[in-house]
C-alpha positions as CSV (number, residue, x, y, z in Angstrom):
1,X,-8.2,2.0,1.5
2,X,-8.6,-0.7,-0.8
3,X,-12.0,-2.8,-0.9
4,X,-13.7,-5.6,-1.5
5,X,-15.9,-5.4,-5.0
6,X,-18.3,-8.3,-5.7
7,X,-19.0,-6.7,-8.9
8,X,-21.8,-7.8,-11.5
9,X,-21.4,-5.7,-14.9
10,X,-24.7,-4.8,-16.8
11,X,-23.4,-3.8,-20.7
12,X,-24.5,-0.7,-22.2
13,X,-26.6,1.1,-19.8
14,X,-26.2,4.1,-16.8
15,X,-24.7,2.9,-13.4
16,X,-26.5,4.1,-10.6
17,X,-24.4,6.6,-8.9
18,X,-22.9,5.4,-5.5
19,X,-24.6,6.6,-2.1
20,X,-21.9,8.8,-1.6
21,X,-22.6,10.8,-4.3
22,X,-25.2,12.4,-2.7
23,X,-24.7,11.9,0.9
24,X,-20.9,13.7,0.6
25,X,-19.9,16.7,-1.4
26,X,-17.4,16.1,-4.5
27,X,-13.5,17.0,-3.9
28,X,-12.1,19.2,-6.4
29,X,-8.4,19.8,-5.1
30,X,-7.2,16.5,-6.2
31,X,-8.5,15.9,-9.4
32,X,-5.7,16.7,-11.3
33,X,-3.8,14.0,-9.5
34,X,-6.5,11.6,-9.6
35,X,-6.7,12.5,-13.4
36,X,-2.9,11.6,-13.6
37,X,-3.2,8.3,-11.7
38,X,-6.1,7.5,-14.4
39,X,-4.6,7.9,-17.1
40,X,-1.4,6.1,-16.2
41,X,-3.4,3.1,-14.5
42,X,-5.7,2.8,-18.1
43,X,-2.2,3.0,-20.0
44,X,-1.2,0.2,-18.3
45,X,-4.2,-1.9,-18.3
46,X,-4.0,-1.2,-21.9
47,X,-0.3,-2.6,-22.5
48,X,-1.3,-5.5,-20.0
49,X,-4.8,-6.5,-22.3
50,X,-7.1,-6.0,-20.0
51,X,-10.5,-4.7,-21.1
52,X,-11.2,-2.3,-18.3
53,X,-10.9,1.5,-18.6
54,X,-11.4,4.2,-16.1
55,X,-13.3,7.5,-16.4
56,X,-13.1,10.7,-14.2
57,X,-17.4,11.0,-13.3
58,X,-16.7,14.9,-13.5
59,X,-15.7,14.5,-16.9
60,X,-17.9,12.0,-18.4
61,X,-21.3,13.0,-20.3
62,X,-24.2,11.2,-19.4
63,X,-24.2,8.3,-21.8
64,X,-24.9,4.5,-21.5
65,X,-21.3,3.2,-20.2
66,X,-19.4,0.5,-22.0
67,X,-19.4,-2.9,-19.8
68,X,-15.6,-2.3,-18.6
69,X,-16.0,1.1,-18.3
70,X,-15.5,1.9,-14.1
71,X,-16.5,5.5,-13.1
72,X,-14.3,7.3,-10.6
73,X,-16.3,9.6,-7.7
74,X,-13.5,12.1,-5.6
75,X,-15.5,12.9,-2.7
76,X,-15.3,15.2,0.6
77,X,-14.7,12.9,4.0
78,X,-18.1,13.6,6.0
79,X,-15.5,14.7,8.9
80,X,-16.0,18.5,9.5
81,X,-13.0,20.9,7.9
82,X,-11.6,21.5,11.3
83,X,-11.2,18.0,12.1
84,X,-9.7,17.3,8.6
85,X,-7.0,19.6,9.1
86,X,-6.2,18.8,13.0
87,X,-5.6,15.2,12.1
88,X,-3.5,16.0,9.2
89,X,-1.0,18.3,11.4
90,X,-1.5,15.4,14.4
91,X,0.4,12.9,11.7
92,X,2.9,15.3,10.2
93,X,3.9,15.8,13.8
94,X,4.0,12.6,15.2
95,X,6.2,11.4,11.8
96,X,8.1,14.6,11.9
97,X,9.6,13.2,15.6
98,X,10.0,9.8,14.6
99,X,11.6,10.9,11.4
100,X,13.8,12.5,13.7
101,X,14.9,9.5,15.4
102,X,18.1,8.1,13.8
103,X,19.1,5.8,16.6
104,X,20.0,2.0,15.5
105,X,19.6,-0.6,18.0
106,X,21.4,-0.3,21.3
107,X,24.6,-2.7,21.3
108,X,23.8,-4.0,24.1
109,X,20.5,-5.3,23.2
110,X,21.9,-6.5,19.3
111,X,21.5,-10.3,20.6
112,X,17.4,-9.2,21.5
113,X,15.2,-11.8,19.3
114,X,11.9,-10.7,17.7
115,X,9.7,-12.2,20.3
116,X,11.8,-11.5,23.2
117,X,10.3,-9.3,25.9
118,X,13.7,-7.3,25.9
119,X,12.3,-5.5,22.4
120,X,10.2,-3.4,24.1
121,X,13.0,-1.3,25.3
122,X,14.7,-0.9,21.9
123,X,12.8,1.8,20.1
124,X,10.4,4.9,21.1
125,X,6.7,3.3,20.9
126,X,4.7,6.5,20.7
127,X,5.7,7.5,17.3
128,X,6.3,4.1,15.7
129,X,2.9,2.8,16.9
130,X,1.5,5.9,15.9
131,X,2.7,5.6,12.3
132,X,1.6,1.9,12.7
133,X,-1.9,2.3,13.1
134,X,-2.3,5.6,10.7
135,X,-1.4,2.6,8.1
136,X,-3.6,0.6,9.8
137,X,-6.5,3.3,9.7
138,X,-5.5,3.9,6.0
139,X,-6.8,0.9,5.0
140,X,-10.2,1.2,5.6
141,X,-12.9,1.4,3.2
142,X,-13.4,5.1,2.9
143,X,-9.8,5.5,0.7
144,X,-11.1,3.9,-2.0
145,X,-14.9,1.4,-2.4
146,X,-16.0,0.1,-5.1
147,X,-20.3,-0.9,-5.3
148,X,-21.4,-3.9,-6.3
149,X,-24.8,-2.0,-8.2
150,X,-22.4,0.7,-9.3
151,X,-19.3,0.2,-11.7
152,X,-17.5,3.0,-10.0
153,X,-15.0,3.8,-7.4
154,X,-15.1,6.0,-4.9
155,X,-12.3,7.5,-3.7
156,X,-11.8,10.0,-0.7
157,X,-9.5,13.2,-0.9
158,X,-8.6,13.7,3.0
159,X,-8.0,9.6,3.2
160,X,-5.8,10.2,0.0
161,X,-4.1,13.2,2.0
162,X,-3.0,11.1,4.8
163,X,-2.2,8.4,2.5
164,X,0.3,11.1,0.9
165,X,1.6,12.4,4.3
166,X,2.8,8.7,5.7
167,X,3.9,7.5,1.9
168,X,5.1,10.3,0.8
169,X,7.1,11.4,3.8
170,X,11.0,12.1,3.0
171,X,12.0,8.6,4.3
172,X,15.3,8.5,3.3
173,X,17.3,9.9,5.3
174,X,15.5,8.3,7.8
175,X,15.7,4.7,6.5
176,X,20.2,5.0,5.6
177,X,21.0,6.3,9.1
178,X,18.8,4.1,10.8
179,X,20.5,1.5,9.2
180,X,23.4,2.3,9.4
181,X,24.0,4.0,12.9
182,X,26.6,2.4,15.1
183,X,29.0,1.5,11.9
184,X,31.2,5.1,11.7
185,X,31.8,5.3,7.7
186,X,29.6,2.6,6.5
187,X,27.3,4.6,5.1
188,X,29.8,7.1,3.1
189,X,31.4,3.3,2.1
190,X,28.2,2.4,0.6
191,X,27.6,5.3,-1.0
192,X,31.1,5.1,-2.7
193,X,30.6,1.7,-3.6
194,X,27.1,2.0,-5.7
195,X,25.5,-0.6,-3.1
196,X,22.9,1.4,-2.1
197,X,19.4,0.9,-4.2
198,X,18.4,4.1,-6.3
199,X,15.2,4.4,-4.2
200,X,17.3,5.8,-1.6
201,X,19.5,8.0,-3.3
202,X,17.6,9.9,-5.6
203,X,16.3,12.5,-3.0
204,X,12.3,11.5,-4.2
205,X,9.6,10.4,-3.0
206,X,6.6,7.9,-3.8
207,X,4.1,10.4,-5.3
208,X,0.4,10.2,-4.7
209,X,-0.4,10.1,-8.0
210,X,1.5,6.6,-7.9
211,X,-0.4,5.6,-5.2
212,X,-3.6,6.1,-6.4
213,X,-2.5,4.4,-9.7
214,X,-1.7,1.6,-7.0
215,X,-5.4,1.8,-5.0
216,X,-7.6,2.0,-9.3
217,X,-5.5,-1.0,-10.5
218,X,-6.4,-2.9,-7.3
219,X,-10.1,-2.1,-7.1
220,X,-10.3,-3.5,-11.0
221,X,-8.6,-6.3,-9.9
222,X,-11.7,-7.2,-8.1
223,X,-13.9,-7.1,-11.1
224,X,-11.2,-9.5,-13.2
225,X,-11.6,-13.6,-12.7
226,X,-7.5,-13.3,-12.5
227,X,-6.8,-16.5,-10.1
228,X,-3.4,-17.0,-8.1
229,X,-2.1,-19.9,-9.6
230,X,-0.2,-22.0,-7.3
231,X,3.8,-21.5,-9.1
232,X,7.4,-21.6,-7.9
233,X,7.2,-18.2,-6.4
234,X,4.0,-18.1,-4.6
235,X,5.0,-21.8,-3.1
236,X,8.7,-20.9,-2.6
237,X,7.5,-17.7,-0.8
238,X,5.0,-19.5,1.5
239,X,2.1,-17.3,-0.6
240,X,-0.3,-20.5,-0.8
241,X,0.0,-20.8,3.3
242,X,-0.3,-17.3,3.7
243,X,-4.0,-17.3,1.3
244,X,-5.2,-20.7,3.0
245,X,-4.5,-18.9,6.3
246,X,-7.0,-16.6,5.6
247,X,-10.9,-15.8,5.1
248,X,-12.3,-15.2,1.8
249,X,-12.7,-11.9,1.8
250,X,-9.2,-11.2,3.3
251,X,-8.4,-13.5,0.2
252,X,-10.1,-11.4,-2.3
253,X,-8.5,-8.4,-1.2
254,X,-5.0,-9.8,-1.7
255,X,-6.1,-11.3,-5.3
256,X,-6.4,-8.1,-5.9
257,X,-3.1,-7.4,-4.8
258,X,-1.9,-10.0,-6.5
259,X,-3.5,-8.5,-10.3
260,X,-1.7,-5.5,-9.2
261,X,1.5,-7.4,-9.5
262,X,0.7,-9.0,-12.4
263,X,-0.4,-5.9,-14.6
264,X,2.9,-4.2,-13.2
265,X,4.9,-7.1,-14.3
266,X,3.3,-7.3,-17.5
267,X,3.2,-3.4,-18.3
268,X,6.6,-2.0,-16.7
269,X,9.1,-4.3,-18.8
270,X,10.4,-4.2,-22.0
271,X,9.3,-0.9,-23.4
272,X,10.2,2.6,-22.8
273,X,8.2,4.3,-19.7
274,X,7.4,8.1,-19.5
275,X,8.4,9.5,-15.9
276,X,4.2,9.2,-14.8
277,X,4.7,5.3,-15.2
278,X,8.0,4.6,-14.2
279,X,6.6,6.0,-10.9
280,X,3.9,4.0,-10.6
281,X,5.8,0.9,-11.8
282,X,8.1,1.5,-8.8
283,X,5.6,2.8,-6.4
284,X,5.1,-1.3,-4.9
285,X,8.2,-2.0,-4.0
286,X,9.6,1.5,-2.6
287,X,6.3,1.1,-0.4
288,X,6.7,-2.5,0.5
289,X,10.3,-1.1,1.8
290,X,9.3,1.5,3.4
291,X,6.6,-0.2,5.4
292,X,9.0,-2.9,6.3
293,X,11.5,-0.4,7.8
294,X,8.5,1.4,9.5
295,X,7.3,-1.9,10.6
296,X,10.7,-3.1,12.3
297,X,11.4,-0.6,14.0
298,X,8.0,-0.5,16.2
299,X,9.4,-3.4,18.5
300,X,6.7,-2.6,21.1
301,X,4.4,-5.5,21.5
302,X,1.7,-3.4,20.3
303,X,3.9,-2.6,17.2
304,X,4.3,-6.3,16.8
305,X,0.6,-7.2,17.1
306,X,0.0,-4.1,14.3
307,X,2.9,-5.8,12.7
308,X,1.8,-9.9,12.3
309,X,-2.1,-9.2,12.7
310,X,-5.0,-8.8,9.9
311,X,-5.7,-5.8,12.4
312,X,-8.4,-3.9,9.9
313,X,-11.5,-6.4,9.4
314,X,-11.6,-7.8,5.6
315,X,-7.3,-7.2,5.3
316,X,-4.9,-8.6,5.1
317,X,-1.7,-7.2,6.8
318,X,0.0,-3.8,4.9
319,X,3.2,-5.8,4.7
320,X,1.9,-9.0,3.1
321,X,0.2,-6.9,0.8
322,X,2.7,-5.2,-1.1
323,X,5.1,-7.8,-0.8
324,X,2.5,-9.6,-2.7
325,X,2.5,-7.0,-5.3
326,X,6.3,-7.3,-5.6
327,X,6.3,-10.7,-5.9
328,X,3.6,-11.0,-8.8
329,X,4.9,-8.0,-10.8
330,X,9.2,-9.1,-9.9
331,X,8.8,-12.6,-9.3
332,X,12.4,-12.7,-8.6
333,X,15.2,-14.6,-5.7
334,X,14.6,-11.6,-3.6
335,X,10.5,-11.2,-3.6
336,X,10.7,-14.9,-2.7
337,X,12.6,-14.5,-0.1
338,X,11.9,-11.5,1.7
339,X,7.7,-12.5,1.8
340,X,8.9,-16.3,3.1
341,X,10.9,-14.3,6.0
342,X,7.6,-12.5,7.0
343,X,5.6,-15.5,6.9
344,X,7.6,-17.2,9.0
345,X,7.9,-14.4,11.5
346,X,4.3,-14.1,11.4
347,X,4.0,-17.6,11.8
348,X,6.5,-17.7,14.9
349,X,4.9,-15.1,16.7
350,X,1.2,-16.3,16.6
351,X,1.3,-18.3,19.9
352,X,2.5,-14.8,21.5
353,X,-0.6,-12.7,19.9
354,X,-3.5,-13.8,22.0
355,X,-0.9,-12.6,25.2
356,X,-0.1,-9.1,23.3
357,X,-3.6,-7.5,22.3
């Protein structure tokens, strides 16, 4: 999905159009959202004063572009129509059944640590590691590239479709029985009591236009000289292991991450949001949630390795990533605390991985 830019901008003259531009063919069906995500993610930038604005390339005319002007190229994946579509149902199946799933853990394994051979048995691994790896998969470079020789972004439309069908999945359901099976009335107690966040009870869903406002503000992240600075938070949360842990273009990507926090933070506070941004200011962290959930219930070793491992060359894990986010744009007790806890597990289970993959 979201990829490494090592971007040199020449002022006041026409980018070369990216090799996908004439290799694929352009994607019309999700412009409108990709207009939407635009638009919000230059609003934003805007409120956050940065320089950059993004442009539509089926919209723009053909002159010279501004130095922080980034084009935006919607593309057709060069898989054939058939496969497209029999991947797409593949994924809505397999997430359908685990969806399905409402078990908790078995109370007779509740004592089962994280790195105990006993988790295997806990949880179905065909659905969960298939869910796993589509996130995994989703990563790669064809969901959204930006060119070093072209100030654009390419971004593909069935990439962004999967995207949408694991995001945008009704989680939850899913996510309050699962937590809550094996405790008869906790959930209607909860409920009651107001304890449950809004995320969960408001019946909606991460949208993809949110998403892709996520996947733009990223990629101009990579054309920005914004440094994480070594605070409170990012040493409290174990964020300065975690970035000395990893190679430099792993590091890039989540400094990228990590502007996508911090033009959240800066933009979604203290001023009045139409419904477009509030999504988009909310997307991170009802994603971080919802791959952590994802995440823990794959207890198969070959969840956990998906889980703890930079599986995709040149990323860093999906967890780490938006907890990242979260942490730069609510750099709050609770981001802290919950990206310490998976750096530690992470950190625990590395003598193990070698033995699991």
């Amino acid at each position: 999905m979201l990829c490494a830019v090592l971007a040199t901008w020449f002022a006041h003259c026409v980018p070369e159009p990216p090799p996908e531009a004439t290799q694929l063919t352009e994607a019309v069906m999700l412009r409108p959202v990709v207009e939407e995500a635009i638009d919000v993610a230059n609003r934003l930038l805007s409120v956050s004063n940065e320089p950059f604005k993004i442009t539509p390339f089926w919209s723009r005319d053909s002159r010279a572009s501004d130095a922080n002007e980034i084009v935006v190229y919607l593309m057709q994946s060069p898989a054939s129509p058939a496969a497209r579509v029999a991947q797409r149902n593949r994924t809505a199946e397999v997430l359908s059944s685990m969806q399905a799933d409402q078990s908790g853990i078995d109370d007779a394994a509740s004592d089962c640590g994280e790195l105990d051979d006993c988790v295997d048995q806990l949880y179905p691994e065909e659905t969960v590691n298939f869910a796993i790896r589509t996130l995994n998969e989703l990563t790669r470079w064809e969901v959204g590239k930006t060119r070093k020789d072209c100030r654009c972004i390419v971004l593909i439309e069935h990439d962004l479709r999967m995207f949408e069908l694991v995001f945008g999945a009704d989680w939850d359901r899913y996510i309050l029985l699962t937590r809550f099976a094996g405790f008869p009335g906790e959930l209607e107690a909860a409920i009651e009591e107001d304890r449950l966040p809004e995320a969960l009870t408001d019946s909606e869903t991460v949208t993809l236009a949110a998403m892709v406002t996520l996947i733009l503000l990223h990629e101009v992240g990579h054309s920005t000289d914004y440094s994480i600075s070594s605070t409170d938070a990012t040493m409290g949360s174990g964020l300065d292991e975690l970035i000395d842990s990893l190679d430099e273009e792993r590091r890039e990507e989540l400094r990228a991450d990590a502007f996508t926090g911090s033009v959240l933070g800066r933009a979604c506070f203290e001023r009045r949001l139409d419904p477009a941004e509030e999504n988009a200011c909310l997307a991170a962290a009802e994603l971080s949630m919802l791959t952590f959930v994802v995440g823990m219930k794959g207890k198969s070793r070959e969840a956990r390795c998906l889980r703890f491992l930079d599986t995709v060359p040149g990323y860093p894990n999906w967890q780490a990533r938006f907890m990242t986010i979260n942490l730069f744009q609510y750099p709050n007790a609770s981001s802290i605390g919950l990206l310490r806890d998976y750096i530690k597990s992470k950190r625990d289970a590395d003598p193990l991985l070698p033995l699991l993959i």
